[in-house]
TORPA-4810 file (N, C-alpha, C, O; in nm, 3 decimals):
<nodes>
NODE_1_7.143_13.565_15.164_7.053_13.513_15.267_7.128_13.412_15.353_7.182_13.309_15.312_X
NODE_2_7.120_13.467_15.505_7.156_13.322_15.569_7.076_13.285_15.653_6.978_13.352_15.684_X
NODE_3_7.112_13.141_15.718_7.023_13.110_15.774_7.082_13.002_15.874_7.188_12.944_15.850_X
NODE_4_7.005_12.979_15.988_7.065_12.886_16.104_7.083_12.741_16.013_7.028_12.742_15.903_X
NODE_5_7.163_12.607_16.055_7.177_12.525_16.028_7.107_12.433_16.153_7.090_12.469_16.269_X
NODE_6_7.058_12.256_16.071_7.041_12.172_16.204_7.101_12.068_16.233_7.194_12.046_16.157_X
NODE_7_7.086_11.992_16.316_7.230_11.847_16.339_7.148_11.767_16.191_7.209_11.700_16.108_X
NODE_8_7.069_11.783_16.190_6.984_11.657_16.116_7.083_11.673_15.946_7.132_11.583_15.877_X
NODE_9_7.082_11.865_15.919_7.094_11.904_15.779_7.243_11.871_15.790_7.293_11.799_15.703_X
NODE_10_7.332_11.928_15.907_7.482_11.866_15.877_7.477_11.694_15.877_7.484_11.623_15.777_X
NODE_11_7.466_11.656_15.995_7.453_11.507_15.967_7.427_11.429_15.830_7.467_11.313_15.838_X
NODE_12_7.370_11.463_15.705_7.328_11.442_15.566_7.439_11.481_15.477_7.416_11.459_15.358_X
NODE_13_7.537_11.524_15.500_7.679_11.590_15.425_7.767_11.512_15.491_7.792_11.516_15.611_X
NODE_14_7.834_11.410_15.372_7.894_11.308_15.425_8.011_11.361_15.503_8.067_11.265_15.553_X
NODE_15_8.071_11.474_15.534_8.182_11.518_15.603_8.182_11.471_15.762_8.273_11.424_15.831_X
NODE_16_8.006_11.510_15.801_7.973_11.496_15.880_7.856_11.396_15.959_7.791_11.403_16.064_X
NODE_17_7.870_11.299_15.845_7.753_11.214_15.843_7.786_11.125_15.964_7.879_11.046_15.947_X
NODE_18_7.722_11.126_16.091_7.773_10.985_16.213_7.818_11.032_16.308_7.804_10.992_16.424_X
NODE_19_7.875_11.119_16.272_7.917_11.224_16.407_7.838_11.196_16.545_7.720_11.167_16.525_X
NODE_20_7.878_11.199_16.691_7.777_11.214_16.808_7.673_11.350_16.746_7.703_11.431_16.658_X
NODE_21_7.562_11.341_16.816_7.536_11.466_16.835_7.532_11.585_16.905_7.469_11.689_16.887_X
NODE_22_7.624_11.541_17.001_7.628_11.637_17.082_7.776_11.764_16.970_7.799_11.885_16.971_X
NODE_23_7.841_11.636_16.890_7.970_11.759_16.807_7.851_11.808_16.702_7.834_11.927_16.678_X
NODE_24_7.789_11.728_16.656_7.689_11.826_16.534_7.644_11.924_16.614_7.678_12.024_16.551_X
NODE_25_7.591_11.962_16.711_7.503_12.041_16.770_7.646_12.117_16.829_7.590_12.184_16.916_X
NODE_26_7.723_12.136_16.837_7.850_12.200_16.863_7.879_12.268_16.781_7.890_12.388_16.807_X
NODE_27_7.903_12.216_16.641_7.913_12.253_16.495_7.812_12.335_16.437_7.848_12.415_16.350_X
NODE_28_7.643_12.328_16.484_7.597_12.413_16.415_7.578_12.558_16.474_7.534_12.664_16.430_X
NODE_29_7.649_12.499_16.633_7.642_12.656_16.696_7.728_12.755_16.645_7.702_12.875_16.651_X
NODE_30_7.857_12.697_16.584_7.918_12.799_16.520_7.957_12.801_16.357_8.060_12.823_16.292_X
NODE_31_7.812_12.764_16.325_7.793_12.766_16.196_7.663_12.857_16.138_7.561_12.882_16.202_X
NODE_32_7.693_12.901_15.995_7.583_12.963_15.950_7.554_12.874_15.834_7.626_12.775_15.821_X
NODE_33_7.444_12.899_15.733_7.376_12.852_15.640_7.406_12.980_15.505_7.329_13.074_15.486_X
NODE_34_7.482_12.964_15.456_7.432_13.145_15.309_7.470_13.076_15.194_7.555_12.988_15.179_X
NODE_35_7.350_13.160_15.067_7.349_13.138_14.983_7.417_13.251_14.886_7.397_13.372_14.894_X
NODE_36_7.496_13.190_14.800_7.538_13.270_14.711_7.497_13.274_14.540_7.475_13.171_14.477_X
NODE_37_7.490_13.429_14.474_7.427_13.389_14.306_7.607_13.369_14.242_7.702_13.427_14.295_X
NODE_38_7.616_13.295_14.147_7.722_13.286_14.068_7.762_13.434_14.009_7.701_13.505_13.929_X
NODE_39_7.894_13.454_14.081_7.961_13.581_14.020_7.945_13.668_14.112_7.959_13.789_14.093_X
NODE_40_7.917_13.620_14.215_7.932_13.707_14.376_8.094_13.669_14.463_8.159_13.569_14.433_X
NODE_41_8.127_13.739_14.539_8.257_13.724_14.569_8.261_13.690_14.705_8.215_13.774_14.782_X
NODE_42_8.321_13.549_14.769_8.335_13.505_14.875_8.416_13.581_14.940_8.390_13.590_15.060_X
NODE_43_8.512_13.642_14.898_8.630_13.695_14.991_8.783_13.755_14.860_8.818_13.701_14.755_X
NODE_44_8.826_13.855_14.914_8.941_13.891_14.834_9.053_13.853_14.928_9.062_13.826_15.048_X
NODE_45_9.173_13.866_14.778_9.295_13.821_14.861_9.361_13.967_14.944_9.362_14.087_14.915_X
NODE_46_9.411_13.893_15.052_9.462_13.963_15.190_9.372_14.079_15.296_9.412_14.170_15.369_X
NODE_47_9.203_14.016_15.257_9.106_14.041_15.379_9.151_13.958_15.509_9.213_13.852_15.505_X
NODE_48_9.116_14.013_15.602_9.082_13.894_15.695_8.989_13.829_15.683_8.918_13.884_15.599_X
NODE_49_8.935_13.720_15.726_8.819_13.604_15.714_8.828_13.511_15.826_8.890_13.406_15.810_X
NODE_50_8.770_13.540_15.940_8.806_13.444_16.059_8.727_13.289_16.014_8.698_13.209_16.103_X
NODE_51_8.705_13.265_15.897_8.549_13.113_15.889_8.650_13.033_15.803_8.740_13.066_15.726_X
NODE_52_8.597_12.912_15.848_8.635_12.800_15.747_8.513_12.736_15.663_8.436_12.668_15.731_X
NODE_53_8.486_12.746_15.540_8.384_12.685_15.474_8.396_12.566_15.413_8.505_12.523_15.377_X
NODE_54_8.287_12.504_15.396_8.216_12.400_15.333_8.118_12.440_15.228_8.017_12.508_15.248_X
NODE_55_8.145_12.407_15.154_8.052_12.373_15.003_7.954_12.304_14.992_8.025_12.213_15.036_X
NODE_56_7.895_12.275_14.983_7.719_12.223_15.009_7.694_12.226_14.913_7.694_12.109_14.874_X
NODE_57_7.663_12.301_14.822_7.638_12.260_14.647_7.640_12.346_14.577_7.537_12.413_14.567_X
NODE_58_7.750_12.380_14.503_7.794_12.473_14.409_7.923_12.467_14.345_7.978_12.365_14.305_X
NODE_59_7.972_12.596_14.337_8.110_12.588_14.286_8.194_12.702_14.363_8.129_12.765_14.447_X
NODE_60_8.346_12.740_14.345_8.397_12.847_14.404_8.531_12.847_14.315_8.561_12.729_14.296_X
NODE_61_8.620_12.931_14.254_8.713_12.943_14.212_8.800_13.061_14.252_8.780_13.181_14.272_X
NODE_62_8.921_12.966_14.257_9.074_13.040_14.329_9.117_13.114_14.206_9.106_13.077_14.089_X
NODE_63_9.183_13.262_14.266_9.273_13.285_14.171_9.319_13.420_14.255_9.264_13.480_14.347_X
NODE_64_9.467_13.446_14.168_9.528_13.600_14.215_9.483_13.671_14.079_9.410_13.630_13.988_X
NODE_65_9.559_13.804_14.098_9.593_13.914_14.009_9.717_13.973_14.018_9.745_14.042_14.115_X
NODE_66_9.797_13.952_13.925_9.890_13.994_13.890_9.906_14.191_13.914_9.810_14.266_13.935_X
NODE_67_10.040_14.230_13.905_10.052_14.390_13.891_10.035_14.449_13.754_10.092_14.555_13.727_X
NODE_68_9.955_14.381_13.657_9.923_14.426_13.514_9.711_14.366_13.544_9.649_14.340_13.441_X
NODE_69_9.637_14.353_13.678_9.556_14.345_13.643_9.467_14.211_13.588_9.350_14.176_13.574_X
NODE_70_9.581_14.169_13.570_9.585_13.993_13.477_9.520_13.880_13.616_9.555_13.856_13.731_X
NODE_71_9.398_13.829_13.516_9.361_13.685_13.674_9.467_13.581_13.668_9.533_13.591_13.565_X
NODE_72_9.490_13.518_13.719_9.535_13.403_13.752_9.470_13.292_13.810_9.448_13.291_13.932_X
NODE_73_9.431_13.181_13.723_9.365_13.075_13.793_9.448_13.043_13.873_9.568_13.068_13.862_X
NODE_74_9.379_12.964_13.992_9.502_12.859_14.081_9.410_12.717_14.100_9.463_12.605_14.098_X
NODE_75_9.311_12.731_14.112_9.208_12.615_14.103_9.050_12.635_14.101_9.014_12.752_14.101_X
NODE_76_8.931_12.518_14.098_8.832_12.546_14.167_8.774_12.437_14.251_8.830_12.329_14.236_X
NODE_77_8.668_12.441_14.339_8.608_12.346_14.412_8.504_12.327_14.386_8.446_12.419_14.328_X
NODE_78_8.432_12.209_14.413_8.253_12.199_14.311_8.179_12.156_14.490_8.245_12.193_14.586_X
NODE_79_8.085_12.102_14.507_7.998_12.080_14.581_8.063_11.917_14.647_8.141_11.832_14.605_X
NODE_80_7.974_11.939_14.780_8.014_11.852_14.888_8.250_11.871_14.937_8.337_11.785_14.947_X
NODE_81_8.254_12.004_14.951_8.401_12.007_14.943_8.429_12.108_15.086_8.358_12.202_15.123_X
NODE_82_8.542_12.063_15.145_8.551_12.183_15.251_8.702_12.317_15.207_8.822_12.289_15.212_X
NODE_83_8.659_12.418_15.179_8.782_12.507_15.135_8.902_12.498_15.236_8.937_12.591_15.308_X
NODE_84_8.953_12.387_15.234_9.067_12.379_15.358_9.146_12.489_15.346_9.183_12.514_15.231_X
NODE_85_9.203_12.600_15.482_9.264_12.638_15.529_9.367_12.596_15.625_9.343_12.641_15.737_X
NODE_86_9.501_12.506_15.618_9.553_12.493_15.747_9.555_12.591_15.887_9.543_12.559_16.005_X
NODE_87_9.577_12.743_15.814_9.608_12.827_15.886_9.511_12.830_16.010_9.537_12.848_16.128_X
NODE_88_9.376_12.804_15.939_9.225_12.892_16.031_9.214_12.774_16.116_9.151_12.788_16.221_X
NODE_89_9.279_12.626_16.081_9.251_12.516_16.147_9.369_12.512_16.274_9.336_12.433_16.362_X
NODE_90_9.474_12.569_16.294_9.600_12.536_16.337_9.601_12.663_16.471_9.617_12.646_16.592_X
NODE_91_9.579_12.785_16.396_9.655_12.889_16.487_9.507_12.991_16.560_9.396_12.943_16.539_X
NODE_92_9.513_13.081_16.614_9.411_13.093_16.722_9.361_13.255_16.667_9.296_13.319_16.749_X
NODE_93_9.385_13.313_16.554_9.353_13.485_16.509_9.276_13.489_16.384_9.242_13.379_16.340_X
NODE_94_9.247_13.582_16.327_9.176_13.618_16.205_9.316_13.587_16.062_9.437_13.591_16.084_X
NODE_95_9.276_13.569_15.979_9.365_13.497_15.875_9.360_13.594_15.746_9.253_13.626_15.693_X
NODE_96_9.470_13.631_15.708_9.483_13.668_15.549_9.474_13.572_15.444_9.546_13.481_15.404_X
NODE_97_9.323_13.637_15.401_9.330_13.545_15.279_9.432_13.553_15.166_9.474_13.660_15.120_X
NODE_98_9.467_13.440_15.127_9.596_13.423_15.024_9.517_13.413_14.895_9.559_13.313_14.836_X
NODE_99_9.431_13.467_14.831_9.390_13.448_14.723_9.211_13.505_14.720_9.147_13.500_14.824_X
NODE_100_9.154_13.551_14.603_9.057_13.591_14.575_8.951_13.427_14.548_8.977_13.317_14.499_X
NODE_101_8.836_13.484_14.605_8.746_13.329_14.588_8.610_13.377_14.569_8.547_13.432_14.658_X
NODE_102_8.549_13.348_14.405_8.435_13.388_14.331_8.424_13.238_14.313_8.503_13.145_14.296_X
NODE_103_8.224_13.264_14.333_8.136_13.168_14.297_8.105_13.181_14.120_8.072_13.287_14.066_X
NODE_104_8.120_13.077_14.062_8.099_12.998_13.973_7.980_12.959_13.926_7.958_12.950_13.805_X
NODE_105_7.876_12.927_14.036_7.730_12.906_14.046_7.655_12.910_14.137_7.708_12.911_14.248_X
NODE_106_7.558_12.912_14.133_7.454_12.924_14.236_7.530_12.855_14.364_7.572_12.741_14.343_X
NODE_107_7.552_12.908_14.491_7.616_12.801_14.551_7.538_12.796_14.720_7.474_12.890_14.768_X
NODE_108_7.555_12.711_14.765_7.480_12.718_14.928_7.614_12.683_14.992_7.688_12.613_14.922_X
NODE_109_7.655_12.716_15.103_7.807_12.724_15.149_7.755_12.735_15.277_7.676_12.825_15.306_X
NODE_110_7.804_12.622_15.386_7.814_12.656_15.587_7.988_12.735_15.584_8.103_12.715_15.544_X
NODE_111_7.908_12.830_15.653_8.063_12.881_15.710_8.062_12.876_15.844_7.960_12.909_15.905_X
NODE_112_8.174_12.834_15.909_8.199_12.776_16.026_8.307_12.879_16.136_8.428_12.880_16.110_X
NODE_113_8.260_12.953_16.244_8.349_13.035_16.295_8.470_12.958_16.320_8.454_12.845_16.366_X
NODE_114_8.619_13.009_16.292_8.702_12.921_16.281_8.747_12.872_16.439_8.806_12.764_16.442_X
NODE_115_8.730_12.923_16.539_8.760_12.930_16.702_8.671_12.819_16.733_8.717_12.722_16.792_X
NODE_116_8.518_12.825_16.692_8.430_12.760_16.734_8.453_12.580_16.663_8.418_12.477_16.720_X
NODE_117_8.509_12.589_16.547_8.534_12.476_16.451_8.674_12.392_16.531_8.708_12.274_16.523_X
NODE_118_8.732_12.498_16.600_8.890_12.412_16.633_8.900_12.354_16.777_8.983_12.275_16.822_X
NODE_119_8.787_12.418_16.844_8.724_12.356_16.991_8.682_12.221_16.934_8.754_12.128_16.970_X
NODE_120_8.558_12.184_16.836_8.504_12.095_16.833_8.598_11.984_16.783_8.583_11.865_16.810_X
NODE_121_8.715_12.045_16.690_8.788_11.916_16.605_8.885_11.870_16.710_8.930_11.757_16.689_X
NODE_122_8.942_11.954_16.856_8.981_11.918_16.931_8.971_11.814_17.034_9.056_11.759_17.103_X
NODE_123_8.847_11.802_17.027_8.769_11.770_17.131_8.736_11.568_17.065_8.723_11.463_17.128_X
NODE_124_8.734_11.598_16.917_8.671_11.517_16.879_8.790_11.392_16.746_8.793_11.411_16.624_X
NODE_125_8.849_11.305_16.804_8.919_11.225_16.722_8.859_11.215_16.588_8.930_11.256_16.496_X
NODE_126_8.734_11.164_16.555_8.682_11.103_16.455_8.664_11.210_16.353_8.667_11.196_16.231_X
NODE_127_8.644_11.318_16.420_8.622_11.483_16.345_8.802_11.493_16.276_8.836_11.539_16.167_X
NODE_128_8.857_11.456_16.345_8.972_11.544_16.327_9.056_11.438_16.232_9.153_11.475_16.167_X
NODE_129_9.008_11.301_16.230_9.079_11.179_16.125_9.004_11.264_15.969_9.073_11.279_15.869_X
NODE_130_8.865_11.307_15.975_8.779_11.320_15.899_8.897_11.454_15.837_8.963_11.456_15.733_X
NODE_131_8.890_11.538_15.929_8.979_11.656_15.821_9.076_11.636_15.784_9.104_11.691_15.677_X
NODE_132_9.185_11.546_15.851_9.292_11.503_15.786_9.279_11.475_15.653_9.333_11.540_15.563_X
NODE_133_9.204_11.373_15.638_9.205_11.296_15.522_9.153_11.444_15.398_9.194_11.443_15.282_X
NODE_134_9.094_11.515_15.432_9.041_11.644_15.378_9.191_11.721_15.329_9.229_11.769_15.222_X
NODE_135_9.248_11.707_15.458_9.409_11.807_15.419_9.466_11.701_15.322_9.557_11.753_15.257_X
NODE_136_9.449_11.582_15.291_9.539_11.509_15.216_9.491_11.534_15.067_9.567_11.566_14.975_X
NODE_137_9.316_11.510_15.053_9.321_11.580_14.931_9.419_11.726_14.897_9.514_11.727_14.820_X
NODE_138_9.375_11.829_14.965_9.436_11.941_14.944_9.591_11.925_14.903_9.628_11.992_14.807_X
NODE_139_9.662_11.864_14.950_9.807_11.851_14.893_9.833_11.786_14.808_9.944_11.802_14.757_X
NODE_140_9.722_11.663_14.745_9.712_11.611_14.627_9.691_11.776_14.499_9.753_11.817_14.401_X
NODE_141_9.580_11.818_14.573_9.555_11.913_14.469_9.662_12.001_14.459_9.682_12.033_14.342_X
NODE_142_9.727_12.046_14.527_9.815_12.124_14.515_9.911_12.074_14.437_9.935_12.142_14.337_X
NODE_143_9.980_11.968_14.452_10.061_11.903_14.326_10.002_11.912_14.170_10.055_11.933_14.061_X
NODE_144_9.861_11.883_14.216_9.844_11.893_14.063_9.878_12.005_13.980_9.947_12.002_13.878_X
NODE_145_9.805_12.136_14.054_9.887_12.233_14.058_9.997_12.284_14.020_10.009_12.386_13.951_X
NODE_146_10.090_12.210_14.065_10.220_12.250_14.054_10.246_12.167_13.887_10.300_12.213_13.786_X
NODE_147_10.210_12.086_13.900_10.244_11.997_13.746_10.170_12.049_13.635_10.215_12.036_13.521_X
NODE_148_10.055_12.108_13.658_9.988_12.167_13.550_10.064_12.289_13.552_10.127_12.289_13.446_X
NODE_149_10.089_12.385_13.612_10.159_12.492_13.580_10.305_12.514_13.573_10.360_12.617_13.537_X
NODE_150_10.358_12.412_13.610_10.512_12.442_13.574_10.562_12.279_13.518_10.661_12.295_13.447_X
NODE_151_10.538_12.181_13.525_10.554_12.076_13.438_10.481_12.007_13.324_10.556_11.930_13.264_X
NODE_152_10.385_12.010_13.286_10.298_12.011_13.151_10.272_12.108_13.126_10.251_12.214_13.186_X
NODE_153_10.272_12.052_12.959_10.224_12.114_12.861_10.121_12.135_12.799_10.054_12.035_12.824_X
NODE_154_10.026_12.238_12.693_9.880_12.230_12.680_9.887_12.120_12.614_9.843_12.158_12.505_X
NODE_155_9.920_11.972_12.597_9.864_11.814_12.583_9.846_11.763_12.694_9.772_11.667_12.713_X
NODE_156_9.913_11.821_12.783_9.931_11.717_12.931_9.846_11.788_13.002_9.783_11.723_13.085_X
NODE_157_9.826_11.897_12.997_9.726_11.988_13.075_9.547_11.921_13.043_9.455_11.884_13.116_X
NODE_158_9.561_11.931_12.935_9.385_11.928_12.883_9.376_11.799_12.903_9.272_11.777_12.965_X
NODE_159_9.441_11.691_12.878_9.440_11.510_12.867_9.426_11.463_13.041_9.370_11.361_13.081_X
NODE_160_9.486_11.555_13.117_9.469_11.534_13.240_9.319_11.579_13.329_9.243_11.515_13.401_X
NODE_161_9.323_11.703_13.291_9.194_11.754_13.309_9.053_11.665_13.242_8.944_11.668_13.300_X
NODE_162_9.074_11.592_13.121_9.017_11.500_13.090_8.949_11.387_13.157_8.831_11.353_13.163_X
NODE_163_9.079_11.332_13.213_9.075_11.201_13.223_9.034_11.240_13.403_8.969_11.159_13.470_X
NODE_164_9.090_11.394_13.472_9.104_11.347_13.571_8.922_11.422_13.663_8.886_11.397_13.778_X
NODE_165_8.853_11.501_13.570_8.755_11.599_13.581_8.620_11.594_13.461_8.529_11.677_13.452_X
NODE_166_8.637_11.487_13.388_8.578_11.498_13.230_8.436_11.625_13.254_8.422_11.730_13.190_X
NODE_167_8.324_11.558_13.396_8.209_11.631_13.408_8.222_11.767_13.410_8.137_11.837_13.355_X
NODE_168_8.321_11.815_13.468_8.327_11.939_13.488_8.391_12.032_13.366_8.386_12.153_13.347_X
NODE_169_8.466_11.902_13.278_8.535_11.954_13.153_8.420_12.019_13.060_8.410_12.130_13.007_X
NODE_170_8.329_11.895_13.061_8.223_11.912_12.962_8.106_12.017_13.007_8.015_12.051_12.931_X
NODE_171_8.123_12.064_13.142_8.024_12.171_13.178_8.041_12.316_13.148_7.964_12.409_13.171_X
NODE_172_8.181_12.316_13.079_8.261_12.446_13.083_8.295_12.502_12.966_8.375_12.436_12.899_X
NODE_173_8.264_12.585_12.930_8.264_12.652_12.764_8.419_12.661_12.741_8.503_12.693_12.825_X
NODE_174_8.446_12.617_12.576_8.617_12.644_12.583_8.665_12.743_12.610_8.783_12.717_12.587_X
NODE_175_8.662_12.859_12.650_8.722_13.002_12.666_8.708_12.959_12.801_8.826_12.947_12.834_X
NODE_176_8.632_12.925_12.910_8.690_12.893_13.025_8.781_12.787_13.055_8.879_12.810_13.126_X
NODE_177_8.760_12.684_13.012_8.873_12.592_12.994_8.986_12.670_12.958_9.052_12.718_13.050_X
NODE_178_9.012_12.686_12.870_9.128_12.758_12.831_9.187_12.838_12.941_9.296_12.812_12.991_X
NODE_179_9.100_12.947_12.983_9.153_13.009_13.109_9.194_12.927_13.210_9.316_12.922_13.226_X
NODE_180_9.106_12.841_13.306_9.169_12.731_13.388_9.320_12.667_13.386_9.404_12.639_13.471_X
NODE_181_9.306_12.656_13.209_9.502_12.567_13.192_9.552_12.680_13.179_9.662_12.665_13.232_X
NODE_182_9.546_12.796_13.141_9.611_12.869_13.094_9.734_12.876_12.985_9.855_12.894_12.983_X
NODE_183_9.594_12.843_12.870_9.638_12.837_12.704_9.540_12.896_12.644_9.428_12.916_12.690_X
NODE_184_9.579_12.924_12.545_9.486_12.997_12.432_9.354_12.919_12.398_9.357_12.798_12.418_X
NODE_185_9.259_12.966_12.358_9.160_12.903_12.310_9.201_12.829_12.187_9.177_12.709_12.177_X
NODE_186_9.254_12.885_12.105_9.305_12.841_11.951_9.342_12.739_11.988_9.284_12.637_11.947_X
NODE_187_9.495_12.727_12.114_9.567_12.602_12.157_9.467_12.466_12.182_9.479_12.371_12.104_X
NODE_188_9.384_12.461_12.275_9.274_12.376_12.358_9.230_12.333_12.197_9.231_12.210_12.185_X
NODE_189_9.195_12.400_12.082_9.100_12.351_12.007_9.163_12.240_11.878_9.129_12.142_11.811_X
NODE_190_9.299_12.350_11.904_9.403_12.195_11.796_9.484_12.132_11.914_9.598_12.090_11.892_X
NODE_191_9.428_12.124_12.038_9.518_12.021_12.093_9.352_11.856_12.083_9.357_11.734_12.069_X
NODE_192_9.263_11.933_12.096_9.113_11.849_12.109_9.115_11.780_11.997_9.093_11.659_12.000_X
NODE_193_9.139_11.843_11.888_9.157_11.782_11.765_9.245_11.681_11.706_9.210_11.602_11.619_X
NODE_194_9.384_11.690_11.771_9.458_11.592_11.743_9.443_11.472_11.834_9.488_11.359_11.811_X
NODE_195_9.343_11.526_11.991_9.341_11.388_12.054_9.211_11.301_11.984_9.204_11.178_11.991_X
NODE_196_9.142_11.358_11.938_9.034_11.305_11.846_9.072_11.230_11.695_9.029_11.124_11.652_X
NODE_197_9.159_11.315_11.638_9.196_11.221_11.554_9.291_11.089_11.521_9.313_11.017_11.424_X
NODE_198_9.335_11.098_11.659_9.454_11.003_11.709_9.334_10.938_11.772_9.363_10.935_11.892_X
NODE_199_9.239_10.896_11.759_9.140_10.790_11.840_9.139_10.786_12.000_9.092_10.688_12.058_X
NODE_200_9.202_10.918_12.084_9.208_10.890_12.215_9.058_10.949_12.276_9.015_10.920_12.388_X
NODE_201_8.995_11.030_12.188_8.867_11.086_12.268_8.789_11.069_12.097_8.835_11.029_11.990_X
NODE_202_8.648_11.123_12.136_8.593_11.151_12.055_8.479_11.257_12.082_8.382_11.235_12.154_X
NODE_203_8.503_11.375_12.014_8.370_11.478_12.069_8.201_11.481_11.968_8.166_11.480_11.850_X
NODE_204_8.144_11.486_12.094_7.958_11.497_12.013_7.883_11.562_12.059_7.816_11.497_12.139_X
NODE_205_7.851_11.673_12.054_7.784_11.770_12.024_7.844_11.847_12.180_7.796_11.861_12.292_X
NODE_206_7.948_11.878_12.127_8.067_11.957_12.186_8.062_11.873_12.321_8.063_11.938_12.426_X
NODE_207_8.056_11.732_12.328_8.111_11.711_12.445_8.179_11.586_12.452_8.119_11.497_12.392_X
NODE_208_8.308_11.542_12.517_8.415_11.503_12.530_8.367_11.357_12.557_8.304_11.337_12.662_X
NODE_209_8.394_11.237_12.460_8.395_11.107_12.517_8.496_11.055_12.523_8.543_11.020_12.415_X
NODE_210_8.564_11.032_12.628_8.700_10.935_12.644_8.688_10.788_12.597_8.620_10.706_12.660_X
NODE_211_8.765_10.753_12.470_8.781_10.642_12.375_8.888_10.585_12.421_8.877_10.465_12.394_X
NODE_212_8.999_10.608_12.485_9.121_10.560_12.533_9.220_10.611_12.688_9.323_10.678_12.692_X
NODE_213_9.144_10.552_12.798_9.190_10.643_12.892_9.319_10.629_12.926_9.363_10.725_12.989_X
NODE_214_9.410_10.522_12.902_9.525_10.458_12.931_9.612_10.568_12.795_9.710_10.625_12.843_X
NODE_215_9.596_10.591_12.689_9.689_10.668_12.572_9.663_10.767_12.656_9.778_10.791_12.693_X
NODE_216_9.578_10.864_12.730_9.551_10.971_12.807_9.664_11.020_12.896_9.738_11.118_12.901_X
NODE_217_9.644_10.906_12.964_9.734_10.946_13.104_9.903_10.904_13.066_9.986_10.932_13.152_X
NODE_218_9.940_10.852_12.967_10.067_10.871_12.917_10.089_11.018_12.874_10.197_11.078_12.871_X
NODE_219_10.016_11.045_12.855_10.022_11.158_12.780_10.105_11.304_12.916_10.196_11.382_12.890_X
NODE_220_10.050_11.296_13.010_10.101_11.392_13.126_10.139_11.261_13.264_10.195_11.314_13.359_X
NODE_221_10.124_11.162_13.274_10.227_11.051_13.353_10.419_11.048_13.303_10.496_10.968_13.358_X
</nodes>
């Protein structure tokens, strides 16, 4: 289901909260409103997708597939988040998506024609400080990225994810966790265990209380 957007409903999403209104009302002209059920598919990798989205309240998760079939996590995004694209923000055509992107949960998502989005951020300084700071997360995340998958280990992986995500840790059954770091379930459950019995966490009724956040972040620092 989609549906038109209004200055009032963007204006309420801190991305865009203050804005003139004449850029909200710019913004919702080339914006839609759709809802998605968890386990519906935003887009595969190397469609075109001319939109840049925003997250509004849900979830969305990155990943490839290997030539054996195999997923590959690469990350996910939760609510109030914009799926930054440099590409769709920078250059003036329809874009290959670099990766497959499935909803997670119920999600409500603005997608934003990307032509119509790069007039307005042009036009508009305060818009365009606002996405910056948006691209800076993104290259934070991307490091993390890179350190969870090629410099830690499943201690430094899960202790980080801990310390650095706990809500989302504790929302997530261990077989998905596990998938996310990409370790075994078995691994995640004697790595939980030794941080529990080493007094750095403590779990109750399967969910994660951080007892020591400083022994944590030694742990993958």
């Amino acid at each position: 289901m989609q549906s038109q957007n209004t200055v009032a409903f963007l204006d309420s999403i801190p991305l865009f909260s203050g804005l003139d209104a004449g850029v909200l009302e710019r913004l919702c002209a080339c914006s839609k409103l759709a809802y998605y059920a968890s386990g519906e598919t935003l887009y595969y990798e190397k469609e075109e997708d001319p939109y840049l989205y925003f997250i509004v309240r849900g979830g969305v998760k990155f990943y490839k597939v290997d030539r054996y079939d195999n997923e590959i996590f690469l990350y996910h995004l939760g609510s109030n988040t914009l799926v930054f694209d440099v590409a769709k923000i920078c250059q003036d055509h329809c874009f290959i998506c670099y990766a497959n992107a499935e909803f997670t949960q119920d999600t409500e998502l603005l997608a934003f024609e990307s032509v119509g989005f790069r007039d307005a951020l042009r036009a508009t300084p305060s818009l365009m400080q606002r996405i910056l700071k948006e691209s800076f997360r993104a290259i934070s995340q991307l490091q993390c990225i890179i350190n969870r998958d090629v410099v830690f280990d499943g201690s430094a992986k899960v202790a980080h994810m801990i310390v650095s995500d706990l809500e989302h840790f504790n929302a997530l059954r261990k077989h998905e966790i596990a998938y996310m770091l990409h370790i075994q379930p078995e691994t995640l459950s004697r790595i939980l265990k030794k941080l529990e019995r080493n007094g750095l966490i403590e779990i109750e009724k399967n969910c994660v209380i951080i007892r020591d956040e400083i022994a944590l972040r030694e742990i993958y620092e």
